[in-house]
N, C-alpha and C positions, 0 to 999 in steps of 0.2 A: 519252549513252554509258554503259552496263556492262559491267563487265568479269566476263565469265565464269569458271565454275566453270574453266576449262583455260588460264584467263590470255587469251583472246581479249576485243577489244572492241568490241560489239555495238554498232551504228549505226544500227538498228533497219528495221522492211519497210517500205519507200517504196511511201506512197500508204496506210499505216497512220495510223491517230488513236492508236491502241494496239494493243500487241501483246504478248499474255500479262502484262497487267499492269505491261508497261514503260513509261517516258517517252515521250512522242510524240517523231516524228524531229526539229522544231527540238528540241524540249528537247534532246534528243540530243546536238543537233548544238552548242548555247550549253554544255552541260558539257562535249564533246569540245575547245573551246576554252579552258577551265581545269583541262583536267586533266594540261597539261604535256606542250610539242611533243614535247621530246624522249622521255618514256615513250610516249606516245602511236606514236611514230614506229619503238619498238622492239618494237611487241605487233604481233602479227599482228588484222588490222580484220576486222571481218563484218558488212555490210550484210545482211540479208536482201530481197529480192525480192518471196519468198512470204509469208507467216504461220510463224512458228515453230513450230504443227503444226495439226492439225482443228479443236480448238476456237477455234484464233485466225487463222481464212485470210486472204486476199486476193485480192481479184477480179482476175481476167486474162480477158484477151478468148480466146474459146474456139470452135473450131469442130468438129463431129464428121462424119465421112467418112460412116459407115453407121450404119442402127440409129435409136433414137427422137431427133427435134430435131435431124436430119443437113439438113447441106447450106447451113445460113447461121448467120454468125456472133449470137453470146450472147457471158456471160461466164458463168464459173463459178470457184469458188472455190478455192483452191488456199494448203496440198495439200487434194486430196481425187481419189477416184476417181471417175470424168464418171461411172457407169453409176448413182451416189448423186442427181445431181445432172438427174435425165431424159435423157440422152443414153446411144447407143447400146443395147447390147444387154446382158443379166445374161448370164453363163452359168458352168454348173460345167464343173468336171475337162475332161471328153474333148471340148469343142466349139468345136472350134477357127475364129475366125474371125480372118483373116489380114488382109482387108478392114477392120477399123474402125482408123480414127486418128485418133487427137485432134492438134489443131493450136493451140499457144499464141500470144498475142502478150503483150509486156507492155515500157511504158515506163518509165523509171528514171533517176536522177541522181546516180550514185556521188558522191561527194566530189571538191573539186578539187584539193585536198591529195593525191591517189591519184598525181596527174603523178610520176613516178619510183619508180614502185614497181610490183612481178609483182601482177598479178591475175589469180583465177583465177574461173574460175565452179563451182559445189559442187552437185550431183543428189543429196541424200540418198538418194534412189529412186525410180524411174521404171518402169511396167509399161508396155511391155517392154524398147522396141527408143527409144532416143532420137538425135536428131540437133537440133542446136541451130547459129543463129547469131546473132553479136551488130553488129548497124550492118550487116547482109547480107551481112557473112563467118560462114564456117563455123568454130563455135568450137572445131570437135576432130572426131575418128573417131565413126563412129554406135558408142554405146555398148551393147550386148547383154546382158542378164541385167535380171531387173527388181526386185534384192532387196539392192542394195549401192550402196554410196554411190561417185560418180565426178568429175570433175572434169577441165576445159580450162582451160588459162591463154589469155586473151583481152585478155592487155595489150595487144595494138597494135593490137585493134579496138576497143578503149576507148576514149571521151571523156571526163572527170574533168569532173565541175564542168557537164554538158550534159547535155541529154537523149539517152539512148541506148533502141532497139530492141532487142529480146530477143524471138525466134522459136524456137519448141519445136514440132517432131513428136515423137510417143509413137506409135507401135505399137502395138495390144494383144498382138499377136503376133511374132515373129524370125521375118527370115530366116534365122537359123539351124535348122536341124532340129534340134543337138542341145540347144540355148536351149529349143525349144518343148516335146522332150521331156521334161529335167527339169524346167522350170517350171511350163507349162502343162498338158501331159497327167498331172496329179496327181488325188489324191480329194482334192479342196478347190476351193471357189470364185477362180474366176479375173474379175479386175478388168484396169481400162485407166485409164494416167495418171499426172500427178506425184503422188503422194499422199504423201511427204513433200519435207521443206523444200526450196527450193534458194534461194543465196546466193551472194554473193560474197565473197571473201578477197583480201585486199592485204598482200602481206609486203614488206620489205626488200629488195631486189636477191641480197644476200645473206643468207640465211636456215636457219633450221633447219626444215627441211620437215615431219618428225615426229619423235618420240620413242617406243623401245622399253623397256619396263622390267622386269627380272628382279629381283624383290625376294622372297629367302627367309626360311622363319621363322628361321635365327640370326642375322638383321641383315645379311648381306651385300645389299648393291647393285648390280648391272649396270644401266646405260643406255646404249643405242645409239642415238644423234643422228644421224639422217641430214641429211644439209643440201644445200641445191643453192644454185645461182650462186660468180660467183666477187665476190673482194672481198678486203679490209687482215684481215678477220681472224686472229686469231694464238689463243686456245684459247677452249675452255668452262668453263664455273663453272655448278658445280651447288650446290645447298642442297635438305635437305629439313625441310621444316615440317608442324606438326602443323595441322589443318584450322583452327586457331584463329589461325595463322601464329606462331605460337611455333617456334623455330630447334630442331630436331631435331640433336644432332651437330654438325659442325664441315662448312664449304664444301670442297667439293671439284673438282678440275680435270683435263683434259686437254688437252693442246695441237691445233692445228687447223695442216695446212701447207697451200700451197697447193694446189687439185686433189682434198681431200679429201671424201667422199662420204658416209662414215660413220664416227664418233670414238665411240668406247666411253670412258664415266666407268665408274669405280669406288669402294665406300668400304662402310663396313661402320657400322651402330646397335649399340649399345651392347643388350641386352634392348627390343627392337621389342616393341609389342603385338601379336601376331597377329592378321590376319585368318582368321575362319574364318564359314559361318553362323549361329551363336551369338553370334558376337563380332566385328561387323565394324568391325574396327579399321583406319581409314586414315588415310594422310597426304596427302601433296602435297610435290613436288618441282618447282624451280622452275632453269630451263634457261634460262642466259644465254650468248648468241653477243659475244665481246669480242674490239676492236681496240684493244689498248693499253686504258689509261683508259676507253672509249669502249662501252655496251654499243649493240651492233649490231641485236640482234635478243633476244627471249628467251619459251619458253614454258613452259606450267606441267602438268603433270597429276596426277591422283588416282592412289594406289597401294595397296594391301596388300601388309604380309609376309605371304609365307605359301608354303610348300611342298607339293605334289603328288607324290605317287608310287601308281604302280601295281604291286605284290608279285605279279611272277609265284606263282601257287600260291597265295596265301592271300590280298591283299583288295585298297582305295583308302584310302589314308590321306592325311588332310591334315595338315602340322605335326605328325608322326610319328603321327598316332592314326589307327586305324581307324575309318572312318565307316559308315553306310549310307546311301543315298541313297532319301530319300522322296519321289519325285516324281511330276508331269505333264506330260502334252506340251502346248504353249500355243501356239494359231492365235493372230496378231497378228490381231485383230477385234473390229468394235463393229459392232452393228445397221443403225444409219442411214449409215456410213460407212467399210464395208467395212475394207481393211486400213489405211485413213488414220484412225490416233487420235493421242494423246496422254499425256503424263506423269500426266495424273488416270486414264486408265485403266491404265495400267502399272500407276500405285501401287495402283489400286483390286485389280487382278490378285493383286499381291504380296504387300497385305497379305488376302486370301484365300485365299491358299497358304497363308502363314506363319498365318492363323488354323484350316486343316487339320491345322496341326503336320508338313507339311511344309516341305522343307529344301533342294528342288532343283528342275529344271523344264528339260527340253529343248526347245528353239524348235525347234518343229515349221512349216515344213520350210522354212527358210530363216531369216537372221541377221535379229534384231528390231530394232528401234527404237534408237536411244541412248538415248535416257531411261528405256527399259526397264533398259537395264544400269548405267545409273547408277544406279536407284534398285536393282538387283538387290544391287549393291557397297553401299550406305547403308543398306538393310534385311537384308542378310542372307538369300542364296539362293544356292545350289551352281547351276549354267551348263553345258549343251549346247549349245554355239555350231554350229551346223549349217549349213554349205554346199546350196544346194537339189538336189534329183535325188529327185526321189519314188520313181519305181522303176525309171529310165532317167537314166543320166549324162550332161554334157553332155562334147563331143569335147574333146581335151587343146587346143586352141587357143582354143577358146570358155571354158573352164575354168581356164586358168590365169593370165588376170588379173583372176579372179574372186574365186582364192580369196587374192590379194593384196589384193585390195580388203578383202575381210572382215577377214582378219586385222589388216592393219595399222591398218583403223579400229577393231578390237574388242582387241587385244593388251592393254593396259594393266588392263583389268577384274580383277581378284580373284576375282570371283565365275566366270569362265569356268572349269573345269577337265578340257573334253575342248574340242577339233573333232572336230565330225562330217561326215565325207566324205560327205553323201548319206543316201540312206535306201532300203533293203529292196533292195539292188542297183543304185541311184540313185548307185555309186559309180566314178569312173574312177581305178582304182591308181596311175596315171601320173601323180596330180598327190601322193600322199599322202605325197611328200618336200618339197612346194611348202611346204606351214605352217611346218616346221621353220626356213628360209629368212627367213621375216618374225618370228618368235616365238622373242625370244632366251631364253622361258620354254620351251622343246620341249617342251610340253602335247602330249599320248598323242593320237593321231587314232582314230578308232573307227570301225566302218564299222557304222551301226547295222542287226542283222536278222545280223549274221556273228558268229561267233567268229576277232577280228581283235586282235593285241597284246596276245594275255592275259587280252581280257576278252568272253566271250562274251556278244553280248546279245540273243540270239536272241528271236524277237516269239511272243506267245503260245501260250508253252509249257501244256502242262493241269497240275492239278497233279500228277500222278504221275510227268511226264516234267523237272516241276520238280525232284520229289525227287531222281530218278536224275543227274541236272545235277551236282547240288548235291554227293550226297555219292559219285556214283560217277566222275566227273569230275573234270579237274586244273587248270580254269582258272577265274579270278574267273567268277561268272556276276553281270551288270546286266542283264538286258533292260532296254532302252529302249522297248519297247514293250508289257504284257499286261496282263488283265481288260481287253478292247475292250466300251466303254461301248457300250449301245442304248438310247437310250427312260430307262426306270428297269433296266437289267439292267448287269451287270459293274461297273467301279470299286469302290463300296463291297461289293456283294454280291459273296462269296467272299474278300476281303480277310483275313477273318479266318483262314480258314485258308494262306491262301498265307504271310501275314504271319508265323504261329506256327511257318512252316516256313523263312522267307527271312530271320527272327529270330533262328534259334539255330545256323545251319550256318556254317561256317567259310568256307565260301567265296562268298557272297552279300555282296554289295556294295549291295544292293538293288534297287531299280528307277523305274519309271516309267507310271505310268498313262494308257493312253489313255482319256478327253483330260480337259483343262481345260475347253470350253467347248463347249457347244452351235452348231456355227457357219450359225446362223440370222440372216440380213438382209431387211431391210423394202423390200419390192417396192412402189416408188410405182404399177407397171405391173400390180401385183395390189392395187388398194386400199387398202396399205399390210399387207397379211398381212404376217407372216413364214414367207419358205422358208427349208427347211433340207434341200431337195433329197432329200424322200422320207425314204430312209430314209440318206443316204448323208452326214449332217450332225449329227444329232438327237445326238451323241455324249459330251456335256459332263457333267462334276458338278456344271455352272452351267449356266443357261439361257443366251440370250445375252443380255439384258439383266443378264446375273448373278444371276438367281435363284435361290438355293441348294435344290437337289433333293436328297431323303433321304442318300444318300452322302454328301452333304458331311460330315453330323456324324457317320458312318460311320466314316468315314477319321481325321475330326479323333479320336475315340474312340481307334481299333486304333494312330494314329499319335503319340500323344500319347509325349511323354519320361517322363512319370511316370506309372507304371502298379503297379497291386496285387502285390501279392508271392505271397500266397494267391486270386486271383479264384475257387477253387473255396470257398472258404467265404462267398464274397458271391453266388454267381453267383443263388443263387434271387430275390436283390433285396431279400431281409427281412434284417435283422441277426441274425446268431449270436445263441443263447440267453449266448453266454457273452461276450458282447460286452463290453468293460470300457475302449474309448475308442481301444485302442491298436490300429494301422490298421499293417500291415504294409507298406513299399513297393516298387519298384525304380525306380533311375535309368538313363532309357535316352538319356539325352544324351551327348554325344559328349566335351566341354569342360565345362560345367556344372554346378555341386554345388545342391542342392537345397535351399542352404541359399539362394540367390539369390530364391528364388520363395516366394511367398505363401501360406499355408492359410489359408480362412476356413471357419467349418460353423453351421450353423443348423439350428434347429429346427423343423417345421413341422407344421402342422394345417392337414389338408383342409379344401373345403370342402366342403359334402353338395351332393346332389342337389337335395334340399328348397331351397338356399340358390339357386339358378340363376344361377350364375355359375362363372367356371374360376379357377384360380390354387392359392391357400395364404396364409394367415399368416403369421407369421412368431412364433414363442410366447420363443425367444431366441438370439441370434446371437453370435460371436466369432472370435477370430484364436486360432491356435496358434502354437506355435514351429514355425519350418520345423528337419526336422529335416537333420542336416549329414551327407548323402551322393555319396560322390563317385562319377562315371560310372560307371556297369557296375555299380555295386555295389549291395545293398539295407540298409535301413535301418526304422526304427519311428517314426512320426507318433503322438502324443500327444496326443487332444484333451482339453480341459480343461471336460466336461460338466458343469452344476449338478447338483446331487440332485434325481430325478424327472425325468429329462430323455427317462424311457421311456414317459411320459404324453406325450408326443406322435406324432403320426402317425407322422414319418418324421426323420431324419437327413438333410442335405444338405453335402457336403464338396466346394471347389472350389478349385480351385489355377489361381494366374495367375503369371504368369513377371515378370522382373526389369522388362518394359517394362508391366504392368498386361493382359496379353491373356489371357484366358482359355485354359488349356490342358489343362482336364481338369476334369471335374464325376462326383458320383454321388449318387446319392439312395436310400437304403435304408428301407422300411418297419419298423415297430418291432413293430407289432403283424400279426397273420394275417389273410387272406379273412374268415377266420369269425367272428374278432371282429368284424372291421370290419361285418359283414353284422347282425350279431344288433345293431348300435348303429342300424343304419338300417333294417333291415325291422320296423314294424310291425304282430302279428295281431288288436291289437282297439283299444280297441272298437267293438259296434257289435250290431247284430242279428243275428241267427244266419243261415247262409246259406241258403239252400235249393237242392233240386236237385230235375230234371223231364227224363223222359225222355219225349219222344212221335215217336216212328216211330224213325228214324234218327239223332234230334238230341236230345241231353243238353244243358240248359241248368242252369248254375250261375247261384244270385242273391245278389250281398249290397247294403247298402243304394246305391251310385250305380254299381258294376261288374256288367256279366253276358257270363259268358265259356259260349261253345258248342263242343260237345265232336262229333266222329263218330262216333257208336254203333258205327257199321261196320270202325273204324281206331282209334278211339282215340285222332285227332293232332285239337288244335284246331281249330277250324272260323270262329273269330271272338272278336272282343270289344268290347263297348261298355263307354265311361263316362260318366257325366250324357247321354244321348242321340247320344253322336261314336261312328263308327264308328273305330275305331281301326287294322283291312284287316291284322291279325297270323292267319295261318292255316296250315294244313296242316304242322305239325310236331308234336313232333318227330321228323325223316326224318333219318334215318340217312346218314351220306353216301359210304354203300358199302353193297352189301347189301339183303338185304331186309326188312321191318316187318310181318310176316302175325301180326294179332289171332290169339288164341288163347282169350284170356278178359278180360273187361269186369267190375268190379264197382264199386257206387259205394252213399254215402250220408254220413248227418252222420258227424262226427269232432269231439265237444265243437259248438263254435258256428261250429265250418269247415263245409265240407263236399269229401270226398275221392272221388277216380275211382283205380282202377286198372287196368290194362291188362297184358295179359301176351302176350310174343309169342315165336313160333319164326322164325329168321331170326336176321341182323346184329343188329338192336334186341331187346331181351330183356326192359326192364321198364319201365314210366312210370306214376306216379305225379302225378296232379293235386290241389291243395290250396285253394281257394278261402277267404279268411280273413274274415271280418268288416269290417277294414279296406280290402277290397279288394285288398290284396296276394293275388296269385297264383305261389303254391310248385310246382317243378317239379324232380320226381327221374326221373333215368333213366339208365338203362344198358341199353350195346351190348357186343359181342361180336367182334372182330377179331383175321386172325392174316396175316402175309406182309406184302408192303409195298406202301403206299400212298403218295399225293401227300398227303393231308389225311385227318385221320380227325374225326369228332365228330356233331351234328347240325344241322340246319337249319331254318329256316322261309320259307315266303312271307310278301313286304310292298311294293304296288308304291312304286317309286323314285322314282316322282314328286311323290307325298305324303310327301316327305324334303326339308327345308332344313337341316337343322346334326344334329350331335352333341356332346354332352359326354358325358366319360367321365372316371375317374380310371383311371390306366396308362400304360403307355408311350406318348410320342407326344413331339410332336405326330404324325409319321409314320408310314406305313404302314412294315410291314418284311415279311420274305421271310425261310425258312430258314436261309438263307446268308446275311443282314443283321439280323443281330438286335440290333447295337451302334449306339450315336449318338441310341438315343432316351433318354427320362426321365421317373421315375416323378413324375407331376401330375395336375391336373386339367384337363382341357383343353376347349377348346372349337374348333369346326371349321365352317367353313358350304359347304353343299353347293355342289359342283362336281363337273364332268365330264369336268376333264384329264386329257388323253390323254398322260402324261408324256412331254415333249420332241418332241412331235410338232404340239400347237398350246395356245394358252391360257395354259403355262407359270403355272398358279396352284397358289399350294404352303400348305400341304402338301393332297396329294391328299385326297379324300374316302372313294375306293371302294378297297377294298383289306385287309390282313389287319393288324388290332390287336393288341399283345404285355401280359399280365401285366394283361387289364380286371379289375378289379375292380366297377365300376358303369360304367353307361353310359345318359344318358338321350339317346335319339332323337328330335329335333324332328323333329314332324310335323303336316300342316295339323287335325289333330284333336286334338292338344298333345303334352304329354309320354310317350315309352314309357320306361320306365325299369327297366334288368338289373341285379339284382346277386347276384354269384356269391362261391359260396362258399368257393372256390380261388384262389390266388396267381397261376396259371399258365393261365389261360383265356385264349385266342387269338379276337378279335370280327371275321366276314368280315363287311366293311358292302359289300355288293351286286358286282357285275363291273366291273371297271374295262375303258374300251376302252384299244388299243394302236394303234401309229401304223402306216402301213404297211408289211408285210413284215417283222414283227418277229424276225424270225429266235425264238433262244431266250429273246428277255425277253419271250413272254407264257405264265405260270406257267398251270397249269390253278386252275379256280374249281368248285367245288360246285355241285349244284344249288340253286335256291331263292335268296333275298334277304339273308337273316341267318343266318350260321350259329355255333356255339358250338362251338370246336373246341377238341379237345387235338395236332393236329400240323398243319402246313401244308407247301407246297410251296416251295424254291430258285427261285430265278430264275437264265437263263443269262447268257449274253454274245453280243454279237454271232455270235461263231465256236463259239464250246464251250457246250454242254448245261450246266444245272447240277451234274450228277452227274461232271463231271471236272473241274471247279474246286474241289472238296476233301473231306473226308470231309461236311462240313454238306450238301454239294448234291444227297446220295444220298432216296431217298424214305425215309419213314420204314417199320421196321418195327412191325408191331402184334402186341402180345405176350399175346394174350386179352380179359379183360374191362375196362371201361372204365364211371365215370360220376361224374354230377356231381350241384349241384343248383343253383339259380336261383330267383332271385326278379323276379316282374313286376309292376310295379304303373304305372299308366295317371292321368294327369293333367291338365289342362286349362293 
């Protein structure tokens, strides 16, 4: 026997060896015998049945109506959804099939101890339609909706102490139309089955059925005690305790007469610790039913102080502070087991968020787990508790002991600080006085997609029509819904600009990113692929195994609490000339001084090309003081550098918060491109090069490189080293425009030898340098004006003869006009792939795509090393065409021609709905403001 987090005591899943790590059921059942009849007798009991979630099931006999493995009985596990398990049919959103039903059976042996006491039976949740009987009475009304937790008392078709029968139909489908409309007819994958826990509960005759808790940040207390049956009782006694069980305050009471239904306590803390996201501060309050001397009954639940308000006209404040709310919408899902998970993926979830440096999260589209919101309240996450209606309501009869179910199982959380009526029209008005009813916290209802109570959250506004929202407008604006994730396009790309605009307006409460998660599940019926239903899934800033895609460190970047004060004096990535230690900052937490959190900075030294490996040194390292800034406010970091500490490459500064998590990095180079370039290009020695033109082909030689030039063009034509063909040709092309030779001249230059080329067109001048060493020098300049997607040049290299790159630059990840934050200056290394992002493979970080701030970059390739290095800070590397998944709406960016190209501008990526160029001023193409050029170094290696 355990006694839960909520004072209940577990009796564990009959027909379990173990469940989640608990005692097996004798064990159970021999400490249920010393732990003292009469407490025992005053806790409310919970058998489980099932498995207390996916990772820990229990077999039940199972049969499936239609679809695969129909028609004779199996077992399967439970919970879990049958369509994980080979049975019946997968299907998304719109296809409805009314026909398949899962059929349960399952034996049991409650306690014989149960004789006099309400038993009830407990559906954590059921898709869709459930009807159950116990000993072959019917335990209750068929239950409708498939996303809330329900329950029959089935005390008098109970046997205590015997074996008892337990029969379960599930529907995938209601006969209700408007059940199927809000639930099933969604964009989201639709399942069939128990797929979480069900159980039993045995109370007292006379009992407290549940408890309501209103606890505000100045210590005031409301609890509302509902209680059923009759009985000698005469009042309640409350206490509340710190999670350590340390007595908070003094006990507190209200009387009980008889016939009573619902008894409100009251009492007031002294300086409570506030709950908030930063700070989640809880207790436990502990709810005794007493007759005389005698306690009856009594239960316990988790609480936060903490207060809510919504300021018509100006914002969301929690415990008097304006907040912003940084969030995502979160599909309840895991790969191999649809929407049947667990507390390891909750938490895995949460602390993914909270390692985004986000702060909030709306359950999309329907109420989650308990375990999810327990650990929501225990880590710290602001809550969109959402009744389901995707973008049809269900009727006010189907509807309104729905949203009692949710509420009353969800009320107590901290972390809840809206309901949500539905989504995108998914709302029936008629019920949106129903929460008030159950929630003696009158938590604001929202109708997500409207401007409803104040707070408008209208879904994927562009940015311009953000702006006008924002500042020409009189009501809070949160969407709950915008930047709609595709593939690699929306979430983090565009963030920054929305962010710089939903960061300083007065009336921006924040928002809500679609989505969290890729919602991709593994077809035993396809092989074991995973679909993600085209394109109508792929939407995640996680894969669905959780793999983190570029955005993530996007978001954690633009979302971080502590941010630069000046970024336009770092933004180039090199330090100030005038740099002298001291780092300007701002604090953008809500409750938290910055004196809470950690600096540490280090010193580092690349490594080279020649050295064939990625990373850095580390030359020396330290803590600083954190300096003491309070919210909103800015302040000056001090770091305590040794003398000489500008002999190293680069600077790295990282700040982790009061729990050790990382929450904000930077890395600034010390020195320039060009120093760095002149420390690693060497032009000798060696023998002098020679040059040979015969027909239309200029051949450059030094002793083990010989690079071929186009007489005709003037763009290379090839290059070998020790005998390897190396397949680099036909650049550099312009990547606009046109390259028409005008004049060719070539010969030695000391113990080089030099080509120059002169053109009318886009390209305007090139410059070839062949050195002794085998390094090959490459100056050129183009000609642009008006706007483009990309500006620069290119070359051919087939992609097949590519396994990896290293590069020193930003990375590990590709970026995009509009994503240019969450990467970090290093040296990295990368091996080829040809993910199609979020559409299959999900292996990160991609390969094909657009590189920020290369400095060198060597190219494996099956004839060895290519190796770039440039002489500019701000050179942008395209490594070949990345594919997109199907129908990519606006995340697939345009690409240059050619293989490699060496750019000074690149292209936005969009979002599912909006082009890049209305997601902020970054998404626009670039303008070109005339002449343009670089220079580069090639050198080829085995």
């Amino acid at each position: 026997m355990q006694l839960s987090r909520r004072g209940v005591l577990i009796l564990g899943a009959v027909g379990a060896a173990v469940t989640g790590g608990l005692p097996t059921a004798p064990a159970r059942a021999a400490e249920a015998g010393t732990a003292g009849a009469a407490d025992a007798a005053a806790r409310t009991e919970r058998l489980y049945l099932s498995g207390e979630d996916a990772d820990h099931p229990v077999d039940w006999d199972f049969l499936c109506t239609s679809g695969r493995r129909s028609g004779s009985w199996g077992t399967i596990p439970v919970p879990s959804n049958w369509e994980f398990h080979g049975y019946g049919t997968y299907n998304y959103g719109w296809n409805l099939r009314p026909e398949e039903k899962g059929r349960y059976r399952h034996t049991f042996t409650p306690p014989a101890h149960w004789h006099g006491r309400r038993v009830f039976l407990v559906f954590e949740g059921a898709m869709t339609e459930t009807e159950a009987w116990v000993n072959g009475e019917p335990a209750g009304p068929v239950h409708r909706g498939g996303f809330y937790r329900f329950r029959h008392e089935v005390t008098g078709a109970l046997r205590p102490g015997r074996d008892n029968l337990l029969e379960v139909t599930v529907s995938k489908e209601s006969t209700d139309d408007s059940v199927n409309r809000a639930e099933r007819l969604g964009d989201y994958w639709n399942f069939g089955g128990l797929y979480r826990p069900v159980h039993l509960e045995a109370f007292p005759l006379q009992h407290i059925e549940r408890v309501a808790v209103d606890a505000r940040a100045d210590g005031t207390l409301r609890i509302d005690a509902h209680l059923s049956g009759t009985g000698s009782a005469d009042r309640l006694v409350a206490r509340v305790t710190d999670l350590s069980g340390r007595p908070v305050g003094t006990p507190f009471t209200a009387a009980v007469a008889p016939g009573d239904t619902t008894v409100t306590l009251r009492t007031a803390v002294d300086s409570p610790q506030r709950w908030t996201a930063e700070t989640p501060h809880l207790y436990r309050v502990e709810v005794a039913l007493r007759a005389g001397a005698r306690t009856v009954h009594r239960v316990d639940e988790r609480f936060g102080f903490r207060t809510v308000e919504v300021r018509p006209g100006d914002g969301v404040y929690v415990n008097g502070v304006k907040i912003l709310l940084k969030g995502a919408n979160r599909h309840t899902i895991w790969p191999t087991s649809g929407r049947a998970t667990s507390a390891r993926v909750s938490r895995q979830d949460i602390l993914l968020m909270r390692e985004m440096n986000m702060n909030a999260v709306r359950m999309s589209h329907y109420p989650p787990d308990t375990h999810f919101l327990d650990l929501a309240d225990e880590l710290g996450l602001y809550v969109l508790d959402e009744l389901a209606g995707w973008q049809k309501s269900y009727d006010e009869a189907a509807g309104r002991p729905l949203v009692a179910e949710m509420v009353a199982r969800d009320v107590n959380h901290p972390s809840i600080l809206f309901w949500c009526n539905g989504n995108e029209g998914g709302w029936n008005t008629a019920l949106d006085g129903d929460y008030a009813r159950h929630d003696p916290q009158q938590r604001a209802v929202l109708h997500p997609w409207a401007n409803f109570g104040g707070i408008n959250t209208d879904h994927y506004e562009t940015y311009d029509s953000t702006r006008r929202i924002l500042q020409e407008q009189g009501d809070v604006f949160m969407p709950t819904e915008f930047l709609h994730g595709l593939y690699d396009g929306g979430a983090g790309a565009g963030l920054d600009d929305y962010w710089k605009l939903m960061g300083r307006e007065r009336l921006s409460a924040g928002g809500f990113l679609w989505s969290l998660i890729d919602e991709g599940i593994v077809r035993d019926d396809l092989g074991g692929a995973v679909d993600v239903a085209g394109n109508a899934a792929p939407d995640g800033i996680l894969g669905p195994f959780r793999e983190k895609e570029a955005s993530f460190y996007t978001i954690k970047n633009i979302w971080s609490p502590v941010q630069l004060a000046e970024p336009e004096r770092f933004a180039s990535g090199r330090l100030p000339g005038d740099f002298d230690g001291r780092i300007g900052l701002t604090n953008h937490y809500a409750f938290t001084n910055t004196r809470t959190c950690r600096f540490t900075w280090r010193l580092l030294d690349f490594r080279t090309p020649s050295q064939r490996r990625d990373g850095h040194t580390v030359r020396a390292q330290g803590t600083a003081s954190a300096p003491d800034i309070e919210p909103g406010a800015q302040g000056v970091l001090r770091l305590p550098l040794p003398s000489g500490w500008r002999r190293a490459d680069a600077l790295a500064l990282t700040v982790t918060d009061a729990d050790g998590r990382e929450i904000r990095g930077w890395t600034w180079t010390t020195a320039s491109a060009a120093d760095q370039a002149r420390r690693l290009v060497r032009t000798g020695p060696g023998p002098a090069v020679h040059g040979t033109q015969a027909g239309d082909t200029l051949t450059l030689t030094s002793r083990h490189t010989t690079v071929t030039l186009d007489a005709t063009t003037g763009l290379l034509a090839g290059v070998t080293h020790r005998g390897r063909d190396f397949a680099l040709s036909r650049g550099p092309l312009p990547t606009a425009g046109t390259a028409d030779l005008t004049r060719l001249t070539h010969g030695p230059d000391g113990n080089g030898y030099t080509v120059e080329a002169e053109y009318s067109g886009a390209l305007r001048h090139v410059r070839w340098q062949l050195h002794p060493s085998g390094w090959l020098r490459l100056d050129y300049r183009y000609h642009l004006t008006g706007e483009h997607d990309f500006l620069g040049v290119g070359f051919d290299h087939p992609e097949e003869r590519v396994t990896g790159v290293t590069w020193l630059g930003h990375g590990p990840h590709r970026v995009w006009k509009n994503r240019l934050r969450g990467v970090t200056t290093d040296v990295w290394t990368k091996r080829y792939n040809d993910t199609a992002t979020g559409a299959d493979g999900w292996v990160y970080p991609e390969f094909k795509g657009y590189h920020a701030a290369v400095r060198w970059a060597s190219l494996h390739t099956t004839a060895g090393r290519l190796t770039v290095v440039s002489e500019d800070d701000d050179l942008y590397l395209r490594l070949f065409t990345p594919r997109f998944g199907p129908d990519p709406r606006h995340t697939a960016p345009p690409f240059p021609n050619g293989d490699l190209s060496f750019l000074d501008a690149i292209p936005a990526i969009g979002t599912k709905f909006d082009p890049p160029a209305a997601l902020g001023p970054s998404g626009g193409p670039t303008t070109a403001t005339g002449d343009y050029g670089r220079t580069l170094y090639f050198s080829f290696s085995r």
